[in-house]
C-alpha positions in Angstrom: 184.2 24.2 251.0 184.8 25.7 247.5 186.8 28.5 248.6 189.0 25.8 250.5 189.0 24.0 247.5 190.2 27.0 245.0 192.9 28.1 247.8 194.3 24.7 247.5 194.5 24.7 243.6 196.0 28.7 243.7 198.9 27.3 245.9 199.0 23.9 243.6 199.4 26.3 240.5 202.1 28.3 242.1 203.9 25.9 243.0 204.0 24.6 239.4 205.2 27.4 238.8 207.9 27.4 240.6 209.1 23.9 239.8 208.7 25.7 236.0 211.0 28.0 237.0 213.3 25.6 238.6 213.6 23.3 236.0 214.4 26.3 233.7 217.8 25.9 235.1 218.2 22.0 235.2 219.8 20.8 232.8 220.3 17.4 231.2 223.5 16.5 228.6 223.1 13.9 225.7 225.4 12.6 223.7 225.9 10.5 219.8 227.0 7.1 220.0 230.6 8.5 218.6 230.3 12.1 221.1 230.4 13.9 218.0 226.9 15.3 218.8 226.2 17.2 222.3 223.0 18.2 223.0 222.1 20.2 226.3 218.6 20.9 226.9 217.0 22.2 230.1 214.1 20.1 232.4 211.4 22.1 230.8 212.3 19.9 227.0 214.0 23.4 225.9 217.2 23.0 223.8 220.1 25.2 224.6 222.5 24.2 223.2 223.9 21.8 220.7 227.6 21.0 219.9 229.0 19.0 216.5 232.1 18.1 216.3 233.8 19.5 212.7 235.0 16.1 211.9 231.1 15.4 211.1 230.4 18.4 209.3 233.8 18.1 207.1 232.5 14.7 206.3 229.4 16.0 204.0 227.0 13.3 204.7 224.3 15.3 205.7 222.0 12.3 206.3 224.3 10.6 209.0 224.5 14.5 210.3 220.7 14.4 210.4 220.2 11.2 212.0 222.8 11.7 214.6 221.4 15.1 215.6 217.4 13.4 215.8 219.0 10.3 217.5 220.8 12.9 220.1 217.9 15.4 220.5 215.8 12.6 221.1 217.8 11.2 223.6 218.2 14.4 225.5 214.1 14.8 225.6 213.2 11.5 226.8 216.1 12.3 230.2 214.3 15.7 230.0 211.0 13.7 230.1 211.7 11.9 232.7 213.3 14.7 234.7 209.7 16.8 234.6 208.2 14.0 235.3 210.0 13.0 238.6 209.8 17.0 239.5 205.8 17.1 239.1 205.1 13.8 240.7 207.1 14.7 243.6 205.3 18.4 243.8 202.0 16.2 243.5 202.4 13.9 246.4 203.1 16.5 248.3 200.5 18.5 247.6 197.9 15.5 247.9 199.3 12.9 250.4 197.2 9.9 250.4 196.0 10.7 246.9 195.5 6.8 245.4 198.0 6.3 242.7 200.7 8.9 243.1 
């Protein structure tokens, strides 16, 4: 029973894994109100990149700069978010059908 039982969480942990590793290369795009902020970050809530367009940064105002960029980031982690979440849930049912309240 318990070595059943510890089988069935090895395979559950690898495949975590690989949804990890897939969601490494998923990536979700955000944008500023205005587009002059792009922020890409990958399923896993790891920023890779972040674009500003030099109209902003000519401007000087740092503190619109700054709330842009939190606004954007922010933005891009809670698709991220949502992303990891669909990606695990789905790995979950699968791995426990008839599981109540997945």
């Amino acid at each position: 029973m318990f070595g059943d039982l510890m089988g069935k969480l090895k395979e559950a942990q690898k495949q975590m894994e690989q949804i990890k590793g897939r969601l490494n290369n998923i990536y979700v795009n955000a944008e500023s109100t205005d587009k002059d902020i792009k922020v890409t970050i990958n399923g896993n809530r790891v920023v890779r990149d972040i674009v500003i367009d030099k109209a902003l940064l000519i401007n000087g105002n740092t503190e619109e700069l700054q709330n842009k960029l939190v606004h954007t980031i922010n933005k891009a982690i809670e698709q991220a978010n949502k992303l990891n979440e669909s990606e695990m849930q789905g790995a979950a049912k699968s791995m426990l059908p008839g599981f109540p309240g997945l």
